[in-house]
Structure formats: C-alpha cells, structure tokens
mmCIF file of the protein (N, C-alpha, C, O) and its ligand, coordinates in Angstrom:
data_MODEL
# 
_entry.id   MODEL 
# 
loop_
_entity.id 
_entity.type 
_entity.pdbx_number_of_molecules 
1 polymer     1 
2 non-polymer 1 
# 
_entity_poly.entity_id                      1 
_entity_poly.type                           'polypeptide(L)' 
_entity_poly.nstd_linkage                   no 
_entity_poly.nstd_monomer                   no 
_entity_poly.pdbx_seq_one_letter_code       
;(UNK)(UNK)(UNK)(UNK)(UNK)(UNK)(UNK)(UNK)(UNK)(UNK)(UNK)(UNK)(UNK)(UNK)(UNK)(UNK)
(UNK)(UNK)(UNK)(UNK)(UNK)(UNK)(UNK)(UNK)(UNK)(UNK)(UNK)(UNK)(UNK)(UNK)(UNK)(UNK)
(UNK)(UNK)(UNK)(UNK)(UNK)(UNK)(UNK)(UNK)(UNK)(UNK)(UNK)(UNK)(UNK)(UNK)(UNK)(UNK)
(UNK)(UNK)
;
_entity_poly.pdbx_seq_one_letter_code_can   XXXXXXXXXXXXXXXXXXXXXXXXXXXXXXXXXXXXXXXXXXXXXXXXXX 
_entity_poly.pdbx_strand_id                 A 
# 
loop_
_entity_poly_seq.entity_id 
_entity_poly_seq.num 
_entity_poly_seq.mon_id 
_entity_poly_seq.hetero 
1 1  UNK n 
1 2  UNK n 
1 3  UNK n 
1 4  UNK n 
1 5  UNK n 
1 6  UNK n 
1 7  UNK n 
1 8  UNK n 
1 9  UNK n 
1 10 UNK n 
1 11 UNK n 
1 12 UNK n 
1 13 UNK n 
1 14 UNK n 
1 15 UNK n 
1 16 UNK n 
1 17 UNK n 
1 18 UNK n 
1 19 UNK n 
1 20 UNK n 
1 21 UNK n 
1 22 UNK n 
1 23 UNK n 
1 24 UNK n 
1 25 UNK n 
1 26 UNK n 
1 27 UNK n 
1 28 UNK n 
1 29 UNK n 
1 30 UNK n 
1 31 UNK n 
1 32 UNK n 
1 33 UNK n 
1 34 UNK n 
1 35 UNK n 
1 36 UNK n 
1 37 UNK n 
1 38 UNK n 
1 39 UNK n 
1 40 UNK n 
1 41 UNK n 
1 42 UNK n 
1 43 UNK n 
1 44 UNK n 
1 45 UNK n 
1 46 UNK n 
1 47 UNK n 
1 48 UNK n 
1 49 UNK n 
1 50 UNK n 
# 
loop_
_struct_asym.id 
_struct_asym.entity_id 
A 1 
B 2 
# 
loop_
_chem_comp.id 
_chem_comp.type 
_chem_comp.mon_nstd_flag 
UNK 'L-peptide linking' . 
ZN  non-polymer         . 
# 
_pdbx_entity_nonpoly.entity_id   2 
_pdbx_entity_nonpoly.name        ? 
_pdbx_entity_nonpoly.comp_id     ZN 
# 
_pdbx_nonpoly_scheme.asym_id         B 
_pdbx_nonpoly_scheme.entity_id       2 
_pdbx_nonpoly_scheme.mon_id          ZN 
_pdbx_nonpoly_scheme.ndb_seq_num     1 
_pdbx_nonpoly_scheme.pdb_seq_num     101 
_pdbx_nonpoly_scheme.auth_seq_num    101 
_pdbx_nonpoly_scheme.pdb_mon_id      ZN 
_pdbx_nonpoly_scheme.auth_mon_id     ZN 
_pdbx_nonpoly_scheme.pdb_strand_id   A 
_pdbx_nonpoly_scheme.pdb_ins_code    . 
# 
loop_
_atom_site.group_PDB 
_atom_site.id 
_atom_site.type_symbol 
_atom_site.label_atom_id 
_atom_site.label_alt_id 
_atom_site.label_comp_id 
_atom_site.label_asym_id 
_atom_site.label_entity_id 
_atom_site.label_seq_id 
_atom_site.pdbx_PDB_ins_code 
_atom_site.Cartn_x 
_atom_site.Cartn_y 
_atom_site.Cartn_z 
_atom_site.occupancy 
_atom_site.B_iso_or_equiv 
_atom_site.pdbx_formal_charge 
_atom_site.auth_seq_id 
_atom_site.auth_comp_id 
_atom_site.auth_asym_id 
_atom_site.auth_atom_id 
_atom_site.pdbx_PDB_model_num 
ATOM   1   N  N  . UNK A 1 1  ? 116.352 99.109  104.849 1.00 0.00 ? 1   UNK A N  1 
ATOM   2   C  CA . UNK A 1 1  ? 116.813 98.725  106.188 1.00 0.00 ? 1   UNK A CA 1 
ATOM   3   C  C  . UNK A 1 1  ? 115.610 98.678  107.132 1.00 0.00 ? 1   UNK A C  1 
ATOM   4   O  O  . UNK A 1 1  ? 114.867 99.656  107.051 1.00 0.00 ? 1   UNK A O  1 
ATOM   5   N  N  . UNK A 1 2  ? 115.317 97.842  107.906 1.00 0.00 ? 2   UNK A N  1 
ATOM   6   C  CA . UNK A 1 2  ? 114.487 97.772  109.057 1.00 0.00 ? 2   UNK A CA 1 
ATOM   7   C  C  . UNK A 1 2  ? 114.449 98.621  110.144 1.00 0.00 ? 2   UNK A C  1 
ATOM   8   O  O  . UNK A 1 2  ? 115.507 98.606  110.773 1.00 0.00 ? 2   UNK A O  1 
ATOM   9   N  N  . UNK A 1 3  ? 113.370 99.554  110.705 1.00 0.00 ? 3   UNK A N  1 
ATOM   10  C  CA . UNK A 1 3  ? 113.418 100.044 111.183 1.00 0.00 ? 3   UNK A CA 1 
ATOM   11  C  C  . UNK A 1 3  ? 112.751 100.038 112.588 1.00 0.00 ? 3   UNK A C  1 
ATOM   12  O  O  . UNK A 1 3  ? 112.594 98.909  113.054 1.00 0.00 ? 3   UNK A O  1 
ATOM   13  N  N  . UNK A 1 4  ? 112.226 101.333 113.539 1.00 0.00 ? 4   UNK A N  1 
ATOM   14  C  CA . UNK A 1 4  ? 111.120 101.215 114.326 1.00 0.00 ? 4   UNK A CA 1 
ATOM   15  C  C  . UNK A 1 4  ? 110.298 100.823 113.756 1.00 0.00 ? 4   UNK A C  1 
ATOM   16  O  O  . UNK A 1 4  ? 110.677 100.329 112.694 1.00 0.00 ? 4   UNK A O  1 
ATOM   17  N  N  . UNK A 1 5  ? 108.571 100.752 114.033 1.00 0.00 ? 5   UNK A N  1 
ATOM   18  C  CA . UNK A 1 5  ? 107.750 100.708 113.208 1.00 0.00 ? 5   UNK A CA 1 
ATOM   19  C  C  . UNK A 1 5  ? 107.199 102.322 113.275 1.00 0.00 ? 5   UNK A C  1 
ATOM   20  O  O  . UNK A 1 5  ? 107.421 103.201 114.107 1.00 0.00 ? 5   UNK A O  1 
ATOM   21  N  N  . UNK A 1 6  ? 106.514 102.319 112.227 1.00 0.00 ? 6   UNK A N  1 
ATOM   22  C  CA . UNK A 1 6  ? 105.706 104.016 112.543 1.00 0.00 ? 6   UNK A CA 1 
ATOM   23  C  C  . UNK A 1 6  ? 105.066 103.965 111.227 1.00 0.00 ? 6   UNK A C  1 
ATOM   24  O  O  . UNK A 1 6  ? 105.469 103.221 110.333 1.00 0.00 ? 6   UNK A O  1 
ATOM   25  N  N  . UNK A 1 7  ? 103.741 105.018 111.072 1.00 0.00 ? 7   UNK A N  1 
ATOM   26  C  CA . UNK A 1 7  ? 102.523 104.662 110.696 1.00 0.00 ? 7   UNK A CA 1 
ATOM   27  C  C  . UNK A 1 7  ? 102.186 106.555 109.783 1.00 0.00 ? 7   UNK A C  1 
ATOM   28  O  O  . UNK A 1 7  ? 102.986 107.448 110.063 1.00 0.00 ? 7   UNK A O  1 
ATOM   29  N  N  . UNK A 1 8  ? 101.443 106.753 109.162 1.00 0.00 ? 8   UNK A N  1 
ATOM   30  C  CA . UNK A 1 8  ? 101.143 107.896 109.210 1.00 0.00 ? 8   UNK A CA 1 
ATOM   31  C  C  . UNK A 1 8  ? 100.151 108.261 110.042 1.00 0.00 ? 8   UNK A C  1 
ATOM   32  O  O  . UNK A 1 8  ? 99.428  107.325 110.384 1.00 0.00 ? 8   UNK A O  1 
ATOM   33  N  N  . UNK A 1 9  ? 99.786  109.705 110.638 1.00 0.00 ? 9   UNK A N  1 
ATOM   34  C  CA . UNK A 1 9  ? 98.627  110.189 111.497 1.00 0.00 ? 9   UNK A CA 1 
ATOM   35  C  C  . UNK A 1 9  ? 97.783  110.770 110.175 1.00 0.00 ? 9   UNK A C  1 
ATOM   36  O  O  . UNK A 1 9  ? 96.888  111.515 110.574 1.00 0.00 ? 9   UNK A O  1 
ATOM   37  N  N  . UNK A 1 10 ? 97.801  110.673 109.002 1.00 0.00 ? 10  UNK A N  1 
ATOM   38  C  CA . UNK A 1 10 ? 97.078  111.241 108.246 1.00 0.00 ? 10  UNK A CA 1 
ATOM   39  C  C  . UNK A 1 10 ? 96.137  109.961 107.683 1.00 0.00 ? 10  UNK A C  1 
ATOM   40  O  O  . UNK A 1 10 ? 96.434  108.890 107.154 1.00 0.00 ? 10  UNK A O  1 
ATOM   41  N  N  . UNK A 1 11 ? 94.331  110.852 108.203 1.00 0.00 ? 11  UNK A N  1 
ATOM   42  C  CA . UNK A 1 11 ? 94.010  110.296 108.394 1.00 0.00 ? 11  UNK A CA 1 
ATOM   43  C  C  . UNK A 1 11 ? 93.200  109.369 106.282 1.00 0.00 ? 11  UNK A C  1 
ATOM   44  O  O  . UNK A 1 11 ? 92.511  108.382 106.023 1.00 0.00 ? 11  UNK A O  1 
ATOM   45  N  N  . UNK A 1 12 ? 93.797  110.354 105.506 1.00 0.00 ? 12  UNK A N  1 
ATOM   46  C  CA . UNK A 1 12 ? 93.503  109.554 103.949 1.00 0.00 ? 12  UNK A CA 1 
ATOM   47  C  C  . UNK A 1 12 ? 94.447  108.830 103.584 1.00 0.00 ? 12  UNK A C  1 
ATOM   48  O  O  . UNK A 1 12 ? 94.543  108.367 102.447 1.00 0.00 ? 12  UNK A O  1 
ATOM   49  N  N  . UNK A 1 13 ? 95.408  108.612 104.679 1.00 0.00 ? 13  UNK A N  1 
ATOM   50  C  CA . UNK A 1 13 ? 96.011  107.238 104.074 1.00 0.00 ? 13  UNK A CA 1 
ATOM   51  C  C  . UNK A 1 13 ? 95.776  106.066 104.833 1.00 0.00 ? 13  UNK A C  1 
ATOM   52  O  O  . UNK A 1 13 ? 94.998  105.849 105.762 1.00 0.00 ? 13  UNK A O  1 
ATOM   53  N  N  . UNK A 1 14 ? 96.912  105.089 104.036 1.00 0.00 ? 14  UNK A N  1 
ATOM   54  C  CA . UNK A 1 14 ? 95.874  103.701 104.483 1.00 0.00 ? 14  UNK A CA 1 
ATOM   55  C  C  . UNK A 1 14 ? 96.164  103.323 105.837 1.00 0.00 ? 14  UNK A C  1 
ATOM   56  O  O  . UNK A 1 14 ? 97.083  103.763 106.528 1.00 0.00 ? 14  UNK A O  1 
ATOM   57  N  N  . UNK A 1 15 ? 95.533  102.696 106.071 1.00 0.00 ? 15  UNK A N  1 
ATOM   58  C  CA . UNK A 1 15 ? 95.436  101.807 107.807 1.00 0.00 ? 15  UNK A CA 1 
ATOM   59  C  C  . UNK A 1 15 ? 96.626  101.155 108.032 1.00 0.00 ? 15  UNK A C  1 
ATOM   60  O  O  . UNK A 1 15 ? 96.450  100.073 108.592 1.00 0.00 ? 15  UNK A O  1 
ATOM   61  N  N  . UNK A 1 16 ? 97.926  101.457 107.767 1.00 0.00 ? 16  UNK A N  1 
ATOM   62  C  CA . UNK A 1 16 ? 99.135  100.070 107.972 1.00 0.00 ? 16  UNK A CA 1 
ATOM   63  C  C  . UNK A 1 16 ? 100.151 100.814 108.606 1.00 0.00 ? 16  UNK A C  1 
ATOM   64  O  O  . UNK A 1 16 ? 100.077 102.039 108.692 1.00 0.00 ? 16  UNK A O  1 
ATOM   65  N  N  . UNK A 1 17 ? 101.215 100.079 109.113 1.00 0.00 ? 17  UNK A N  1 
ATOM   66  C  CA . UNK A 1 17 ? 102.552 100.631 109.594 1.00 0.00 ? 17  UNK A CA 1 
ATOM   67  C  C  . UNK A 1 17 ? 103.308 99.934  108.784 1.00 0.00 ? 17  UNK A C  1 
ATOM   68  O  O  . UNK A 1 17 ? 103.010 99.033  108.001 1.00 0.00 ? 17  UNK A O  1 
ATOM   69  N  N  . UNK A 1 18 ? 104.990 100.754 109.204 1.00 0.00 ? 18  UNK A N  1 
ATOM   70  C  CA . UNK A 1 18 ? 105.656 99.914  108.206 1.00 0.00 ? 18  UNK A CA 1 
ATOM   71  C  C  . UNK A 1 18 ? 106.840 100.277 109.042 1.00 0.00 ? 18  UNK A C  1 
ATOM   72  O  O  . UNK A 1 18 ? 107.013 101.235 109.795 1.00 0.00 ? 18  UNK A O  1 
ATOM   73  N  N  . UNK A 1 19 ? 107.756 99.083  108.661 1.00 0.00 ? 19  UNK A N  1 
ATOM   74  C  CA . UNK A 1 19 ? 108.897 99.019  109.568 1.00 0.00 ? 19  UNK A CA 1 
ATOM   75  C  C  . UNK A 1 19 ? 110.353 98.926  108.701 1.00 0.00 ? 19  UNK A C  1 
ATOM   76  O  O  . UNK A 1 19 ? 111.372 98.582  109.300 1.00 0.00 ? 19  UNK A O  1 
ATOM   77  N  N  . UNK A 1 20 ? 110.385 99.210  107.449 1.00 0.00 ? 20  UNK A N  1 
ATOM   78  C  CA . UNK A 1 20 ? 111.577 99.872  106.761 1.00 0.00 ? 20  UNK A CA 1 
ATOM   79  C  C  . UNK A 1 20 ? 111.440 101.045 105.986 1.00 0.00 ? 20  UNK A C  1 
ATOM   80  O  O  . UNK A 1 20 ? 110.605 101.372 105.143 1.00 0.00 ? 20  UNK A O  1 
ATOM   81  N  N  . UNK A 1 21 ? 112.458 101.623 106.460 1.00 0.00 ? 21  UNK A N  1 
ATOM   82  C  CA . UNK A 1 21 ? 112.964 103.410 105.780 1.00 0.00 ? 21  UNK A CA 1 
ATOM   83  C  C  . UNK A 1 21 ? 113.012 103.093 104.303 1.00 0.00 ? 21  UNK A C  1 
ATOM   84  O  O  . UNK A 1 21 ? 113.190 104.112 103.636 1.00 0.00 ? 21  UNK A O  1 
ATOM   85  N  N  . UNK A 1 22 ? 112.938 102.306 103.801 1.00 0.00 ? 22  UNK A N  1 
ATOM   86  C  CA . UNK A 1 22 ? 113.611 102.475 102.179 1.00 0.00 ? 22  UNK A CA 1 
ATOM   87  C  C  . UNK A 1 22 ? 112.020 102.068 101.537 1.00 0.00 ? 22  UNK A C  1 
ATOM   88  O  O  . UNK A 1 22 ? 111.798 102.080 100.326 1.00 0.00 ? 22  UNK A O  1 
ATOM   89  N  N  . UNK A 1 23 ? 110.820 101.656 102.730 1.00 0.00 ? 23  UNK A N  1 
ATOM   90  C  CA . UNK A 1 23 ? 109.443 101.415 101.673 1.00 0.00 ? 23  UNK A CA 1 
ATOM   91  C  C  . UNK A 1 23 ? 109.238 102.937 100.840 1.00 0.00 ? 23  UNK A C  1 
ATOM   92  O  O  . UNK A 1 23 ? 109.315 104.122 101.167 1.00 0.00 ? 23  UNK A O  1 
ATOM   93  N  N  . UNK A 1 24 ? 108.943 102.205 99.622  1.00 0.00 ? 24  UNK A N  1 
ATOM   94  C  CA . UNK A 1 24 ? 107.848 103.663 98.872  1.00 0.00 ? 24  UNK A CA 1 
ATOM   95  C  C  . UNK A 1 24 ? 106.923 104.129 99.287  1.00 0.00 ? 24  UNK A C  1 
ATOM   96  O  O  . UNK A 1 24 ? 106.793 105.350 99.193  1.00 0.00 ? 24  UNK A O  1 
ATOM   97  N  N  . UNK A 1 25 ? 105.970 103.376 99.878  1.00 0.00 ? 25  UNK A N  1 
ATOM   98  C  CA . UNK A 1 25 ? 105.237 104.188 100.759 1.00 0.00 ? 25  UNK A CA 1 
ATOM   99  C  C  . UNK A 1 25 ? 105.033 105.054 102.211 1.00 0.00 ? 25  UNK A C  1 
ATOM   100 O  O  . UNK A 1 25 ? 104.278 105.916 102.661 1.00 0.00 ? 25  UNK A O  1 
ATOM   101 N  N  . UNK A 1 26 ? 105.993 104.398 102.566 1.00 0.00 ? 26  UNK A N  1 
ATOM   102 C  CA . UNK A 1 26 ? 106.739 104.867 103.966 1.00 0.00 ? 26  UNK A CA 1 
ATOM   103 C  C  . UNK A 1 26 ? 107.381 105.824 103.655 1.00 0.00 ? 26  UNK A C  1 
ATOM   104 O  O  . UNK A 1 26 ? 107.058 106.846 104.260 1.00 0.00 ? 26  UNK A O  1 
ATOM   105 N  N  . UNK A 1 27 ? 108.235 105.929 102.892 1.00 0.00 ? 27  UNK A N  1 
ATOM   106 C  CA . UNK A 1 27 ? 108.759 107.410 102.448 1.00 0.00 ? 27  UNK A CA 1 
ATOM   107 C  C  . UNK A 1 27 ? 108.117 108.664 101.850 1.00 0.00 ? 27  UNK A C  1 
ATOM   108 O  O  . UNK A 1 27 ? 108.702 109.747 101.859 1.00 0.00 ? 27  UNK A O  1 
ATOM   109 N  N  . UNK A 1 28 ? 107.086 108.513 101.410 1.00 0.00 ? 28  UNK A N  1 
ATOM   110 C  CA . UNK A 1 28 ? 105.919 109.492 101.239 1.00 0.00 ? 28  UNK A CA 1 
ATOM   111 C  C  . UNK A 1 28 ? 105.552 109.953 102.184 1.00 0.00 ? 28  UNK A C  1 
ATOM   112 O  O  . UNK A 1 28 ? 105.115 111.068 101.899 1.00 0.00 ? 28  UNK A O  1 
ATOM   113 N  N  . UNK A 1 29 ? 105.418 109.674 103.638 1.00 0.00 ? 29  UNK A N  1 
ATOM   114 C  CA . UNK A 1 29 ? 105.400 109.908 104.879 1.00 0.00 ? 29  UNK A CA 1 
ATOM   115 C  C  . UNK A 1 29 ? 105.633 111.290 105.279 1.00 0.00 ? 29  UNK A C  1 
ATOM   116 O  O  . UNK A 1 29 ? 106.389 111.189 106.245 1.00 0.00 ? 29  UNK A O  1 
ATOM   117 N  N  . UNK A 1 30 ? 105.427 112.389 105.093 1.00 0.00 ? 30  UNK A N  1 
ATOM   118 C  CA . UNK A 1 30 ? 105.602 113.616 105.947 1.00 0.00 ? 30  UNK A CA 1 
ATOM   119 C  C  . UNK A 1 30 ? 106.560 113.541 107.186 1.00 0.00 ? 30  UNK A C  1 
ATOM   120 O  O  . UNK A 1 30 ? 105.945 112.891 108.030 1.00 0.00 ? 30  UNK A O  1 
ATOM   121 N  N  . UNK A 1 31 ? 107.466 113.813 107.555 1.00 0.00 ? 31  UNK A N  1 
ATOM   122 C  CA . UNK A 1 31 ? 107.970 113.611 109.086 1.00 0.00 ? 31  UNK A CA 1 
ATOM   123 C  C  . UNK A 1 31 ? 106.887 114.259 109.786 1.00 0.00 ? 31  UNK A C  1 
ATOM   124 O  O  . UNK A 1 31 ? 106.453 113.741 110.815 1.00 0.00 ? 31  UNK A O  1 
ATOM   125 N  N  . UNK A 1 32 ? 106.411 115.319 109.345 1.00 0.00 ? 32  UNK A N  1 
ATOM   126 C  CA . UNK A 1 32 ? 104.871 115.734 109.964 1.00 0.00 ? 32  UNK A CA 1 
ATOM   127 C  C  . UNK A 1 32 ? 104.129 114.860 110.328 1.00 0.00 ? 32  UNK A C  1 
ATOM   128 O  O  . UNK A 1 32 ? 103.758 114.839 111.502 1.00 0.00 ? 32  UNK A O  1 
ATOM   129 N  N  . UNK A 1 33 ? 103.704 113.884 109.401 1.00 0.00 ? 33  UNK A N  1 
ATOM   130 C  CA . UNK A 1 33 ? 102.530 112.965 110.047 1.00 0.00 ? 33  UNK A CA 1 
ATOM   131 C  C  . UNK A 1 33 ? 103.233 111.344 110.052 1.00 0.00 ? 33  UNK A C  1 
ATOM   132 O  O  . UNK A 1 33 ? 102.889 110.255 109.590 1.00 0.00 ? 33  UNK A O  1 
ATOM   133 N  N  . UNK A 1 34 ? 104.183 111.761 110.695 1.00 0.00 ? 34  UNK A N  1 
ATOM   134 C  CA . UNK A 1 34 ? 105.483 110.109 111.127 1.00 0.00 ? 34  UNK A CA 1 
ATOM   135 C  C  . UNK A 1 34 ? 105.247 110.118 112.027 1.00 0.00 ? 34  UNK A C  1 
ATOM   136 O  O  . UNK A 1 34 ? 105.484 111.165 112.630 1.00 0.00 ? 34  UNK A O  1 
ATOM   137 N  N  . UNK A 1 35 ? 104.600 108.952 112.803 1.00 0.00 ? 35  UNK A N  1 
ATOM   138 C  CA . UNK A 1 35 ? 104.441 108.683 114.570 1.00 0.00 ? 35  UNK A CA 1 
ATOM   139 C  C  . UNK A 1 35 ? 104.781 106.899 114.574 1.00 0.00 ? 35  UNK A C  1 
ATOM   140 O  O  . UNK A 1 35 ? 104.318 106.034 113.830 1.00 0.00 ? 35  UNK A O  1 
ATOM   141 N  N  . UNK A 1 36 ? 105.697 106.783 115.638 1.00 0.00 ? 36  UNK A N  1 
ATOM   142 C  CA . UNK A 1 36 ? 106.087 105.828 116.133 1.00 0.00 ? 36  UNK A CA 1 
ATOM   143 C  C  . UNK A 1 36 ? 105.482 104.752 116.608 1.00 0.00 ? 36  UNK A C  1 
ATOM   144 O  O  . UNK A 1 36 ? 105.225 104.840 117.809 1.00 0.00 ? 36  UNK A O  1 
ATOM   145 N  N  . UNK A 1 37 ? 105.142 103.698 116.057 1.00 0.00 ? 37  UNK A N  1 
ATOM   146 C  CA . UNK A 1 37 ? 104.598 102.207 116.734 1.00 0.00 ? 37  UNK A CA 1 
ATOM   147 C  C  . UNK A 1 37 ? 103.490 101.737 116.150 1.00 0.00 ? 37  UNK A C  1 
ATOM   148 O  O  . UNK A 1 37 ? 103.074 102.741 115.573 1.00 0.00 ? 37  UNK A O  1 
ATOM   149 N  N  . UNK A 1 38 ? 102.654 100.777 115.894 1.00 0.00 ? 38  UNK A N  1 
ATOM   150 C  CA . UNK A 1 38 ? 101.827 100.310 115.174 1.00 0.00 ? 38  UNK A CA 1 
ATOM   151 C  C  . UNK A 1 38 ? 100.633 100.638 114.832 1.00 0.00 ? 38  UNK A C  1 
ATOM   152 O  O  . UNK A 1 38 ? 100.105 100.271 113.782 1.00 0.00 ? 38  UNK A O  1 
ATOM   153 N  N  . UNK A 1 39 ? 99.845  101.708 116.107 1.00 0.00 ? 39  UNK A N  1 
ATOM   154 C  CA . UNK A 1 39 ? 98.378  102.075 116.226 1.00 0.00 ? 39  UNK A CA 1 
ATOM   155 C  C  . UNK A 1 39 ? 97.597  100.782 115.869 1.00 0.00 ? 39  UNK A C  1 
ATOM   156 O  O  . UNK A 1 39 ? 96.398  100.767 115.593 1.00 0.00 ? 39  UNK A O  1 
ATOM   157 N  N  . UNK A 1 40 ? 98.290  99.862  115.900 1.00 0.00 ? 40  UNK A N  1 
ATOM   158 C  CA . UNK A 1 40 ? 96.586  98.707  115.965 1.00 0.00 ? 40  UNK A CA 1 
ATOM   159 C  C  . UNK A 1 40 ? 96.515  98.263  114.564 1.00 0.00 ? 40  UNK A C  1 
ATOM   160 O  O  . UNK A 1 40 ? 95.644  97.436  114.290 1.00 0.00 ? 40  UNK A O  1 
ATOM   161 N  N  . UNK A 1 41 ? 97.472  98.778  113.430 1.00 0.00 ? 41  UNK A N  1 
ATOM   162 C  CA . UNK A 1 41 ? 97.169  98.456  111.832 1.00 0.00 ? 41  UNK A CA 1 
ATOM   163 C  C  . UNK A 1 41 ? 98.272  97.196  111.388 1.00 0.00 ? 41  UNK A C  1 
ATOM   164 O  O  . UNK A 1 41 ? 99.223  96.723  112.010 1.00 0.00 ? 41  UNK A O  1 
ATOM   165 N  N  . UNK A 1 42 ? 97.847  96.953  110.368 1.00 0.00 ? 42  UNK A N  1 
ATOM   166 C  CA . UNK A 1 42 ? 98.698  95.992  109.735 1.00 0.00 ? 42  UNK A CA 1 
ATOM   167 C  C  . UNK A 1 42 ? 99.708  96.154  109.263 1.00 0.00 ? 42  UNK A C  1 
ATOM   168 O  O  . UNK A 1 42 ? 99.884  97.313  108.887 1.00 0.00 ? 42  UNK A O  1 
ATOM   169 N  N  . UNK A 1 43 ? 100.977 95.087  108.998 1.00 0.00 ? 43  UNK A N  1 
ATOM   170 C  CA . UNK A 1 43 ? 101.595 95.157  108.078 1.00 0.00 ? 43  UNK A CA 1 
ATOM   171 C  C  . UNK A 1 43 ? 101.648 95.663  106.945 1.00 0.00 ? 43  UNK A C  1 
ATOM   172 O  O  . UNK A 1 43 ? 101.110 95.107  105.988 1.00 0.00 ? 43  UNK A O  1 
ATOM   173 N  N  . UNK A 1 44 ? 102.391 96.964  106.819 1.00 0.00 ? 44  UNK A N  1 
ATOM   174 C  CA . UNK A 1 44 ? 102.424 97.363  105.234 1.00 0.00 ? 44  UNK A CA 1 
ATOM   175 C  C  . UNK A 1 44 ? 102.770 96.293  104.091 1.00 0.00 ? 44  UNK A C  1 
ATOM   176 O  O  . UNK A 1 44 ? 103.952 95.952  104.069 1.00 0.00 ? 44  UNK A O  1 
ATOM   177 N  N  . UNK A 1 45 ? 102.003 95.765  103.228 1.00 0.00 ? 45  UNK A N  1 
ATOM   178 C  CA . UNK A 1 45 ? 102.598 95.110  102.007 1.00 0.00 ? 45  UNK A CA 1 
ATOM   179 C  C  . UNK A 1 45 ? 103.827 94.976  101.498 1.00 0.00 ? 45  UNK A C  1 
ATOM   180 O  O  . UNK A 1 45 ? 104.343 93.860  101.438 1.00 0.00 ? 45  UNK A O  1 
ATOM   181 N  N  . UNK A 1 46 ? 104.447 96.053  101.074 1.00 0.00 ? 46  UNK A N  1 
ATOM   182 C  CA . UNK A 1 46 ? 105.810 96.570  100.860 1.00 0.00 ? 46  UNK A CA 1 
ATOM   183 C  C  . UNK A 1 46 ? 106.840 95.863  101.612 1.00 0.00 ? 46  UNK A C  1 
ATOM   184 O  O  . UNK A 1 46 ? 107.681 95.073  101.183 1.00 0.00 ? 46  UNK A O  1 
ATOM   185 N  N  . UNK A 1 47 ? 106.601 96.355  103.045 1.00 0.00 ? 47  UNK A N  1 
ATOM   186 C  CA . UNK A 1 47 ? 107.374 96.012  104.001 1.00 0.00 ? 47  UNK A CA 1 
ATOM   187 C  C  . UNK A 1 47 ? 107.300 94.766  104.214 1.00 0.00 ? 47  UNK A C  1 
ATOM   188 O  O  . UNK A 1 47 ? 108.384 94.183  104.171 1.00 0.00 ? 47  UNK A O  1 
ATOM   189 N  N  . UNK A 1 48 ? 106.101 93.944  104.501 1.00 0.00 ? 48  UNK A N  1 
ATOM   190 C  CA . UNK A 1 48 ? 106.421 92.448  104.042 1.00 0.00 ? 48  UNK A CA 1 
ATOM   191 C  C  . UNK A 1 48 ? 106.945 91.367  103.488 1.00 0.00 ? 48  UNK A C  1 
ATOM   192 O  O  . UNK A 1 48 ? 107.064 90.157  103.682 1.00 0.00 ? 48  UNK A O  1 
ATOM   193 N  N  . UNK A 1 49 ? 107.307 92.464  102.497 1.00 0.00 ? 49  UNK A N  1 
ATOM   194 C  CA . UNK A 1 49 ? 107.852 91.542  101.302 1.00 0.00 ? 49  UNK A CA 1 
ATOM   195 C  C  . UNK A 1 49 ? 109.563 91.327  101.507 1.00 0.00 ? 49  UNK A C  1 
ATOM   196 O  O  . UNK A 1 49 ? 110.201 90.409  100.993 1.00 0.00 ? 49  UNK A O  1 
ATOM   197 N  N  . UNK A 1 50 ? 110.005 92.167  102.191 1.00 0.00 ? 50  UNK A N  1 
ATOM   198 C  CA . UNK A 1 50 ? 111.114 93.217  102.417 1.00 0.00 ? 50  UNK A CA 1 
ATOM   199 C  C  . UNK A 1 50 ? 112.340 92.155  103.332 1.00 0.00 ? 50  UNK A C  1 
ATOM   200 O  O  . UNK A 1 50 ? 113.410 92.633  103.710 1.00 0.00 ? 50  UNK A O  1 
HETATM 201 ZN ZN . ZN  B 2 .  ? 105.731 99.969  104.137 1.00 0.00 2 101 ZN  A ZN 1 
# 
C-alpha cells in the first residue's frame, strides 16, 4: 500500500526513501530510525516498481 514517504536516519543505509509499507526494504526500517519525508534522496527501487 502507498504510503507517506519516509527514509531511514541510519546513516549505513542507502540514500533513498520509500513510499510503500509492504517494501522489503522499507520494512527493515527500525521505527527507531523511521523519519518522515524525502531528505533530498531518491526513489527507492522497490517502491518504484510498486
Ligand atoms: Zn522502498
């Protein structure tokens, strides 16, 4: 499902946001390091496809 967008704050992962709850990589996500809105990065792959 499509979501906000939101990004991790950790800084060894990759540079992208992603804007559905059901990406695999988005769900690896810590709610710890889940912050809301794009920070300036790209489209997650995943979520692109989506
Ligand atoms: Zn994603």
């Amino acid at each position: 499902m499509k979501v906000g967008s939101y990004y991790s704050t950790n800084d060894s992962d990759p540079d992208v946001y992603h804007n559905h709850d059901d990406c695999p990589t988005g769900q690896q996500i810590p709610l710890a390091n889940r912050a809301s809105g794009t920070n300036g990065y790209r489209l997650c792959e995943q979520c692109a496809k989506k």
